[in-house]
Z-matrix of the N, CA and C atoms (Angstrom, degrees):
N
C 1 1.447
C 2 1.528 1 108.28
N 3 1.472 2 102.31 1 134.43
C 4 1.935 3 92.82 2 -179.58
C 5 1.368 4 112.59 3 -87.72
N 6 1.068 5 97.58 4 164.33
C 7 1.824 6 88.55 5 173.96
C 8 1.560 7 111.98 6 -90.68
N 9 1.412 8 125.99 7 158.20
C 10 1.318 9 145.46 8 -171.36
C 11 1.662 10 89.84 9 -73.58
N 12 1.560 11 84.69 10 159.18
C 13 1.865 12 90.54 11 175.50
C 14 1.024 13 99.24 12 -143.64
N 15 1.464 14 115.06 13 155.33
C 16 1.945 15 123.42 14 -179.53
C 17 1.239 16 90.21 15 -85.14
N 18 1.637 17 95.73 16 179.11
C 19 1.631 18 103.91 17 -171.06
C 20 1.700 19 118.21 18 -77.21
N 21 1.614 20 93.55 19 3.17
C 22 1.815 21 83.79 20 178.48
C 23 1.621 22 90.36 21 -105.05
N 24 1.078 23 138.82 22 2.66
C 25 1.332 24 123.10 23 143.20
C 26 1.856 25 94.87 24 126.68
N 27 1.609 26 114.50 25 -5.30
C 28 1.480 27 125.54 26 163.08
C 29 1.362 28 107.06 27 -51.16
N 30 1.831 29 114.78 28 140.68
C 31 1.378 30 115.35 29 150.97
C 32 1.304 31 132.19 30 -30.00
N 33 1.197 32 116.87 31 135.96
C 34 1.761 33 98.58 32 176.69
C 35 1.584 34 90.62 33 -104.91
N 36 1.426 35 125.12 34 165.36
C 37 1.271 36 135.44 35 172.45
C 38 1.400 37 107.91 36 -157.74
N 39 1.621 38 101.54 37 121.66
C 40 1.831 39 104.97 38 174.75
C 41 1.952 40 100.76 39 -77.76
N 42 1.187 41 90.75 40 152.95
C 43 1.405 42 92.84 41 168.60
C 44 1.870 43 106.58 42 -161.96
N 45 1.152 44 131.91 43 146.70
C 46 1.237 45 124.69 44 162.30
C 47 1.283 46 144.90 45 -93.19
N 48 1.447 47 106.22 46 116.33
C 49 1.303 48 116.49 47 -159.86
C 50 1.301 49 126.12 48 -48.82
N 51 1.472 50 124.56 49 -25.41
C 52 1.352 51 137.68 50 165.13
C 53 1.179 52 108.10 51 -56.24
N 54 1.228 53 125.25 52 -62.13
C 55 1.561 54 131.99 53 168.91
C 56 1.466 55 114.09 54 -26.10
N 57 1.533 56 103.34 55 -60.09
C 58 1.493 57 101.74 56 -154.00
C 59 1.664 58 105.66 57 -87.70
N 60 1.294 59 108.60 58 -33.21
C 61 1.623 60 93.47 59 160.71
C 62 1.524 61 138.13 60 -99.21
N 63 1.386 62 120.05 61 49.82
C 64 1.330 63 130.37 62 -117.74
C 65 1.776 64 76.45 63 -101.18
N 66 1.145 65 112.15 64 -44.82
C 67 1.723 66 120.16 65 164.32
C 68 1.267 67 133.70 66 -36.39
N 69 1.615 68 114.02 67 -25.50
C 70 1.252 69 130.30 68 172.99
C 71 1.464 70 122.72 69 -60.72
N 72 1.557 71 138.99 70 133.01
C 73 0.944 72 114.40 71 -149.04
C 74 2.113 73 106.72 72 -80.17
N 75 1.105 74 117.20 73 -16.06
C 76 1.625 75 115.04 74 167.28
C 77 1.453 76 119.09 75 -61.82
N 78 1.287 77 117.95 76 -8.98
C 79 1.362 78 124.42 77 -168.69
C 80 1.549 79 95.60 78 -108.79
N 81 1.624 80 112.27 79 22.18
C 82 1.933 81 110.02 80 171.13
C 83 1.226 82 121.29 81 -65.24
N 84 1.477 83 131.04 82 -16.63
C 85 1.383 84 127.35 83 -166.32
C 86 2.274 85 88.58 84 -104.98
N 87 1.064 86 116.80 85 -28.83
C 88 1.011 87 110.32 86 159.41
C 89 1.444 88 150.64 87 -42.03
N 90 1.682 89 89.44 88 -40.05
C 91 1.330 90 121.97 89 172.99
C 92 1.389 91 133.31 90 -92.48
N 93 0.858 92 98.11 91 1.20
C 94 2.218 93 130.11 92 174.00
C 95 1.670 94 87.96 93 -54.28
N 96 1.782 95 105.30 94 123.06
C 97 1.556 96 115.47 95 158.74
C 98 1.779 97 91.83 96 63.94
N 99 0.749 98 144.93 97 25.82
C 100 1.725 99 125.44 98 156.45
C 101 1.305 100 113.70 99 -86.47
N 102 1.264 101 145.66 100 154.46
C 103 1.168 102 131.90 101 167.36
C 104 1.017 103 125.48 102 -81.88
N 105 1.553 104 135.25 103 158.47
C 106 1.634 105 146.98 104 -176.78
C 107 1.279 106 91.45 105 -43.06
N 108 1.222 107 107.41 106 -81.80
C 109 1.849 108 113.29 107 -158.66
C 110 1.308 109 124.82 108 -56.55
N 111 1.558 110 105.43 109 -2.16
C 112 1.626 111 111.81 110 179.41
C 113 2.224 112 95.11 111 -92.90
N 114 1.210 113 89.61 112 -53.77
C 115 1.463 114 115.60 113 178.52
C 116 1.758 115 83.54 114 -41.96
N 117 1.432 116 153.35 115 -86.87
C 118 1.480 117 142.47 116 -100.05
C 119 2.074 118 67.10 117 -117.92
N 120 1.274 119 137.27 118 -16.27
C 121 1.492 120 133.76 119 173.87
C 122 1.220 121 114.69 120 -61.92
N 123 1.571 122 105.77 121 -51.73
C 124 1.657 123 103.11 122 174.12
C 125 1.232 124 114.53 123 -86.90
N 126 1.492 125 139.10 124 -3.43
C 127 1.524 126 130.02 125 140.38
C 128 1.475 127 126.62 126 -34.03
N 129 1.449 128 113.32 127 -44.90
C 130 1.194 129 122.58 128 153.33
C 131 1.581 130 135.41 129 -61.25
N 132 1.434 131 105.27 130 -31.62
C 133 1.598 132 103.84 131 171.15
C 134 1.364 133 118.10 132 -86.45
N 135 1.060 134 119.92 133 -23.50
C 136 1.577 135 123.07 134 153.78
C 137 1.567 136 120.25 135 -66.04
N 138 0.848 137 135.04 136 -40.36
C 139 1.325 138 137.27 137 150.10
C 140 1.475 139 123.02 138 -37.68
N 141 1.634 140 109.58 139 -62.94
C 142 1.479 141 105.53 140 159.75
C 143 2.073 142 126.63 141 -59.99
N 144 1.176 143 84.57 142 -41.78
C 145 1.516 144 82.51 143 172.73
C 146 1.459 145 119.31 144 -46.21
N 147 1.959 146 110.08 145 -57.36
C 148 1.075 147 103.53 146 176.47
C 149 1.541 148 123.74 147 -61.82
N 150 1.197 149 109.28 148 -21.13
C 151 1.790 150 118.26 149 -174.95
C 152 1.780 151 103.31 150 -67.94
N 153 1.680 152 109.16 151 -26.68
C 154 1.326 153 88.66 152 -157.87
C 155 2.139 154 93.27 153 -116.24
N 156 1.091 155 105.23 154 20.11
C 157 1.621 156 111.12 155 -169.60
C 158 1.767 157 97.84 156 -63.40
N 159 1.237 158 139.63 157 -19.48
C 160 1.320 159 127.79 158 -165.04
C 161 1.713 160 91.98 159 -101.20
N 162 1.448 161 141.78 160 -8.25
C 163 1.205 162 152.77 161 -170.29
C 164 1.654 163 118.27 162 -113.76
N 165 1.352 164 94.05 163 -15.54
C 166 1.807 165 105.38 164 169.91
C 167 1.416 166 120.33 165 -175.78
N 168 1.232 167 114.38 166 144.84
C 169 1.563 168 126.34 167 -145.01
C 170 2.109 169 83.11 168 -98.96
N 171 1.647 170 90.78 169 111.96
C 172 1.917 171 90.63 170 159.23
C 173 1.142 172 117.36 171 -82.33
N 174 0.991 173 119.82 172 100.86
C 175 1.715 174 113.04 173 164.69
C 176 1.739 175 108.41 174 -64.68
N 177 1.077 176 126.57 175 120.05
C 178 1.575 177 132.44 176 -175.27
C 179 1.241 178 110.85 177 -98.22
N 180 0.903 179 131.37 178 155.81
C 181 1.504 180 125.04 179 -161.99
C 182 1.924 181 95.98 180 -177.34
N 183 1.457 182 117.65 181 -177.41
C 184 1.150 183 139.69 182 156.43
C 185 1.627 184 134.03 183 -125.88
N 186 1.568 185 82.45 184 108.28
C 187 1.901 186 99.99 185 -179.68
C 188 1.675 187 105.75 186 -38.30
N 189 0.971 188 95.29 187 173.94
C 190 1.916 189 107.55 188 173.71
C 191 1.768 190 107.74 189 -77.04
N 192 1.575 191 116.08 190 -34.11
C 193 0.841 192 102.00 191 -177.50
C 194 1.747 193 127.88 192 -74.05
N 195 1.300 194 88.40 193 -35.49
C 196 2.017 195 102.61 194 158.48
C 197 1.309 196 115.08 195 -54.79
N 198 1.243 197 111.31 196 -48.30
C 199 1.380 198 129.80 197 -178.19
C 200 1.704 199 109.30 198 -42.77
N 201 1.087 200 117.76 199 -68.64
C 202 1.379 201 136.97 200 170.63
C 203 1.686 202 108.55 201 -37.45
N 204 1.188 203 93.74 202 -61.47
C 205 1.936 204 106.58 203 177.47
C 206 1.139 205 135.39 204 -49.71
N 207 1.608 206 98.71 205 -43.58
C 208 1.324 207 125.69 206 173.11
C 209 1.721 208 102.57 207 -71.97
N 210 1.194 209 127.12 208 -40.94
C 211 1.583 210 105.95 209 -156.74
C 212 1.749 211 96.29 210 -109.23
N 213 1.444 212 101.52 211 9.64
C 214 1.686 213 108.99 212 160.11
C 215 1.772 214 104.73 213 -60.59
N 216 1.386 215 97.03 214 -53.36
C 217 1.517 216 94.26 215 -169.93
C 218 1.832 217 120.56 216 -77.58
N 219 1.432 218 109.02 217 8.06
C 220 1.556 219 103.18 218 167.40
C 221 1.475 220 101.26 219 -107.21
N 222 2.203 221 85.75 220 131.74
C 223 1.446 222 91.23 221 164.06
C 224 1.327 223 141.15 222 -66.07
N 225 1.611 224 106.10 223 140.72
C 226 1.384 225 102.66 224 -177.71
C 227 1.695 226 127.99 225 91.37
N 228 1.284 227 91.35 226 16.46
C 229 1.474 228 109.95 227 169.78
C 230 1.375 229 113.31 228 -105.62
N 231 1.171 230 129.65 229 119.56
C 232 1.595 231 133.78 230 -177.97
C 233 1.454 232 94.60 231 -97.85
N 234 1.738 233 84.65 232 151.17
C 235 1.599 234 110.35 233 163.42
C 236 1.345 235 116.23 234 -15.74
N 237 1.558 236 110.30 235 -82.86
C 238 1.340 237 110.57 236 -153.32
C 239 1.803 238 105.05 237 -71.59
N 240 1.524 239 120.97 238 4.61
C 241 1.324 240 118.48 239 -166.14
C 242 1.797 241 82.23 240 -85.07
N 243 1.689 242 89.50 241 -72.38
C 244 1.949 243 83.62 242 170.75
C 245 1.154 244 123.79 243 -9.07
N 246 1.373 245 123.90 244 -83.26
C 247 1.509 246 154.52 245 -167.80
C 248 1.603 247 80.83 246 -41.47
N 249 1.443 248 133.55 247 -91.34
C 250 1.164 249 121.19 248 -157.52
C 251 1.336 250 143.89 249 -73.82
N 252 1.778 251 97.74 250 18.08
C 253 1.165 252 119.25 251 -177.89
C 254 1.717 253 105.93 252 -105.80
N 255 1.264 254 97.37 253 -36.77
C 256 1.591 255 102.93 254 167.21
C 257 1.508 256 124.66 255 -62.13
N 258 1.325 257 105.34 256 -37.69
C 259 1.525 258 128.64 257 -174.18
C 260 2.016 259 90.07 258 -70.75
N 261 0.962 260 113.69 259 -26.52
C 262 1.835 261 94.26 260 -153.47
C 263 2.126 262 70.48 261 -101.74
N 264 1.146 263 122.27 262 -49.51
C 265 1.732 264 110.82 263 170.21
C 266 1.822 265 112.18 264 -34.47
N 267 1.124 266 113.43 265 -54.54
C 268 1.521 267 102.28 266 167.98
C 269 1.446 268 136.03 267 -95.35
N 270 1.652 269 104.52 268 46.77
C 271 1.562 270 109.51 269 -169.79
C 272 1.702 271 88.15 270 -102.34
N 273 1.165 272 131.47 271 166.46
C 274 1.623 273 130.32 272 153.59
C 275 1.391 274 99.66 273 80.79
N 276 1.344 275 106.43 274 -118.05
C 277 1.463 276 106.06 275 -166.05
C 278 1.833 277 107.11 276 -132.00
N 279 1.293 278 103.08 277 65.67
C 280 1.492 279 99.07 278 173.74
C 281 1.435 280 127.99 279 -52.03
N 282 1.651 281 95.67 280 156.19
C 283 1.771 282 107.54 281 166.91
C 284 1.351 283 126.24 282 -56.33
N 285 1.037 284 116.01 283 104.69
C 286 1.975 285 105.12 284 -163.42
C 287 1.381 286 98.85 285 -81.79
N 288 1.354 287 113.95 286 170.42
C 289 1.377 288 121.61 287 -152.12
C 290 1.319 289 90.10 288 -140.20
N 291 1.681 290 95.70 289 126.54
C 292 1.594 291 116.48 290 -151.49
C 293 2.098 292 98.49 291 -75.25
N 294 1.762 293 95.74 292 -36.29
C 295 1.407 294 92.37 293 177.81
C 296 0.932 295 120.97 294 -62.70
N 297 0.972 296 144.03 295 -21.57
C 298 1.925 297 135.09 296 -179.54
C 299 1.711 298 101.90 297 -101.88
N 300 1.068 299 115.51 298 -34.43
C 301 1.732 300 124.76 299 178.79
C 302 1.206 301 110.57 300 -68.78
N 303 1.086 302 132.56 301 56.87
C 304 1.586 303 149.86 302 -176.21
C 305 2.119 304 100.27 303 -45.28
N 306 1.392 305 83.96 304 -76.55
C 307 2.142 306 75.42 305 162.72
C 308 1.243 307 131.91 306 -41.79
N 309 1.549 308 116.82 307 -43.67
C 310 1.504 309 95.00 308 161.76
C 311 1.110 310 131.09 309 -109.56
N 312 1.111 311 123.03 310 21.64
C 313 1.543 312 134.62 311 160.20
C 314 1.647 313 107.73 312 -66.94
N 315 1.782 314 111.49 313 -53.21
C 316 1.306 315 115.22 314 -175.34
C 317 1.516 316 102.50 315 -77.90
N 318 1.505 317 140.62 316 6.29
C 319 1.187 318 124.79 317 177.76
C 320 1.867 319 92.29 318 -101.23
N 321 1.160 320 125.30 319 -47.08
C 322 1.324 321 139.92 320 178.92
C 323 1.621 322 107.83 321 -38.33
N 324 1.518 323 108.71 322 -45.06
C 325 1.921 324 119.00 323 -173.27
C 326 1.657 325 87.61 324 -83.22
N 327 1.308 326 156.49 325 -16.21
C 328 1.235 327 149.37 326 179.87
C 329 1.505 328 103.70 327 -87.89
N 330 1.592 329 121.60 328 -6.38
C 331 1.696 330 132.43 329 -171.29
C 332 1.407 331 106.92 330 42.30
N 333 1.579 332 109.75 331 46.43
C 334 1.670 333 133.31 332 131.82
C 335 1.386 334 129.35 333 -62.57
N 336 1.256 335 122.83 334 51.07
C 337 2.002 336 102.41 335 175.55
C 338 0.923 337 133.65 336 -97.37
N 339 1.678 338 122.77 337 10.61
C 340 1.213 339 99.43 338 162.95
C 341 1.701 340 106.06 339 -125.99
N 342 1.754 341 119.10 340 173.36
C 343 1.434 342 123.46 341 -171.97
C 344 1.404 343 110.56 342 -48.91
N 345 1.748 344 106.96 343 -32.06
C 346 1.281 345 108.08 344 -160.76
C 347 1.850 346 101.12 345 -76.29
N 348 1.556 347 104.70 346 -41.97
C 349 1.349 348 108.84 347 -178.11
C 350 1.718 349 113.13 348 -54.33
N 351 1.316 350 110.37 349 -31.86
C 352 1.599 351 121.56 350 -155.56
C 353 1.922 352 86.92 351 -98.30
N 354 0.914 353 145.71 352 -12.97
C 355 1.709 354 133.25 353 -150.26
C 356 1.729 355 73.03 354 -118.04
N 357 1.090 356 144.86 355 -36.70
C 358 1.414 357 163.89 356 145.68
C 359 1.923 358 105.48 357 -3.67
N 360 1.534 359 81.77 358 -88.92
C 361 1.294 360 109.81 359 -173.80
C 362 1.615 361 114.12 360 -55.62
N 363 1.258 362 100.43 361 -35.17
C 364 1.655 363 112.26 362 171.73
C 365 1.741 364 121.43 363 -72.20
N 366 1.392 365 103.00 364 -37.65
C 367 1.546 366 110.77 365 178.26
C 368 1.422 367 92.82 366 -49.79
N 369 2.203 368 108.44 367 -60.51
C 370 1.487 369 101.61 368 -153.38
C 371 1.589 370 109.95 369 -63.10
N 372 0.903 371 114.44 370 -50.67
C 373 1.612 372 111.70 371 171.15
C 374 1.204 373 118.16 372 -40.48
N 375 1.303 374 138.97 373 -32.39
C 376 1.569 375 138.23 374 -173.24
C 377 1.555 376 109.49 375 -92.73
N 378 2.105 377 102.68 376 -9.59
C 379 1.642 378 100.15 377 177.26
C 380 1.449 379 91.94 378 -91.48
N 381 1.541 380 118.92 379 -33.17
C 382 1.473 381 107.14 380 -169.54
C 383 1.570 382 124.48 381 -81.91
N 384 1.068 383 87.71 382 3.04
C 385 2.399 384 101.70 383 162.06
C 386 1.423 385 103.47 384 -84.50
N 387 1.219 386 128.20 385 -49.27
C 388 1.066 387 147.78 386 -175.50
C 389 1.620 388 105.92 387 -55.58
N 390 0.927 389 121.86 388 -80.83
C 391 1.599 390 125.20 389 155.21
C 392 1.509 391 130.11 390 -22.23
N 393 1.667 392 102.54 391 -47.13
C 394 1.555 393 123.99 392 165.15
C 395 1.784 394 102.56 393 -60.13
N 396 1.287 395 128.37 394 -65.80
C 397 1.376 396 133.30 395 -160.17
C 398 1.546 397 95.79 396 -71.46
N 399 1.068 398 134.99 397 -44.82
C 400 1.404 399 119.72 398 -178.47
C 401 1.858 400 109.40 399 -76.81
N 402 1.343 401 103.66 400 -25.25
C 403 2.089 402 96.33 401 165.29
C 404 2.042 403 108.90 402 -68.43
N 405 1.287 404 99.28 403 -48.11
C 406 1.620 405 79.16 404 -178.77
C 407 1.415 406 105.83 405 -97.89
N 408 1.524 407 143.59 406 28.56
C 409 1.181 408 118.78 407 111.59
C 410 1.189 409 143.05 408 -57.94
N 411 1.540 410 133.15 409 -49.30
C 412 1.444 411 149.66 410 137.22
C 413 1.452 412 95.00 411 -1.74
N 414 1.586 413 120.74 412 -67.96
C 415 1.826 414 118.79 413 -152.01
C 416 1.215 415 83.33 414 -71.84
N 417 1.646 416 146.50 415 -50.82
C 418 1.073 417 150.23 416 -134.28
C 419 2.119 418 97.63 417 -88.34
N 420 0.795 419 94.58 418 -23.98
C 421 1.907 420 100.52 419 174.26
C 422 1.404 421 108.20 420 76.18
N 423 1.770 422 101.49 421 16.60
C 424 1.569 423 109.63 422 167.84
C 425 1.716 424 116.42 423 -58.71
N 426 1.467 425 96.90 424 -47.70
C 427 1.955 426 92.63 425 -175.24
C 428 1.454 427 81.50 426 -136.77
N 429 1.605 428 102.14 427 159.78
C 430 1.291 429 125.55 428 -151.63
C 431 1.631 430 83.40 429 -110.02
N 432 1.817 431 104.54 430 140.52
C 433 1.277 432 123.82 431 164.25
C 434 1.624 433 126.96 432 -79.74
C-alpha cells in the first residue's frame, strides 16, 4: 500500500495525538494504568515526529481508544451514544493507537512512518544478516572466498 501524500508531495501519516503526547502533563487522566516503558516509548515518538515534521505531514487525529475516553468525560453522553461513536471511529481505515500497537509504535521511535520507509528498513536488515552469515561462514571455512 503506498502512502498518501500532502499537496506539496510530503508523506502524509495519521497518527494520534493523544498517543503521542500522552507524557504531557494535561494528558494525566490519559495516562492512568499505561506502562513506564510504553510512557518513556512515546517520548521517543514525539521526538521523532517533531524531528521529522518538515519531511512529512502528521495528520493528528483521535484513535478509538482516546476517542472513547475523551467522550467518557462529556456530560450526558450515554453508553450506547459512546459505543456508536467509537464503532463508526473504527469503521474504514482508523487512527491506530500507538499504545497497544507495540509494532508501530517501535517502528514510529526509529522515525519509520511510512510502509515504504519500514519494508526499507527491513530489506536493509535482512541484507545485513545476510552479509553477517556469509562473513562467519568464510571464517568458519564453510564456503570459500
Amino acid at each position: 500500500m503506498e502512502t498518501k501524500k500532502d499537496f506539496e508531495g510530503n508523506p502524509l501519516v495519521r497518527i494520534c495525538a493523544n498517543c503521542q503526547k500522552i507524557n504531557q502533563p494535561n494528558m494525566a487522566s490519559f495516562a492512568q494504568g499505561i506502562d513506564q516503558k510504553v510512557k518513556d516509548e512515546l517520548k521517543d515518538v514525539d521526538a521523532q515526529v517533531k524531528a521529522n515534521s518538515d519531511k512529512i505531514s502528521f495528520s493528528h487525529g483521535t484513535c478509538p481508544e482516546h476517542l472513547e475516553m475523551t467522550l467518557r468525560t462529556i456530560p450526558g453522553m450515554t453508553p450506547e451514544r459512546i459505543k456508536s461513536m467509537v464503532d463508526k471511529s473504527k469503521s474504514g481505515n482508523p487512527i491506530p493507537c500507538l499504545i497497544t500497537n507495540t509494532e508501530l509504535r517501535h517502528a514510529y521511535m526509529r522515525g519509520l512512518f511510512t510502509q515504504e520507509q519500514m519494508k526499507k528498513a527491513v530489506q536493509g536488515q535482512q541484507q545485513a544478516q545476510q552479509s553477517l552469515k556469509e562473513h562467519f561462514q568464510k571464517l568458519a571455512g564453510i564456503i570459500k572466498s
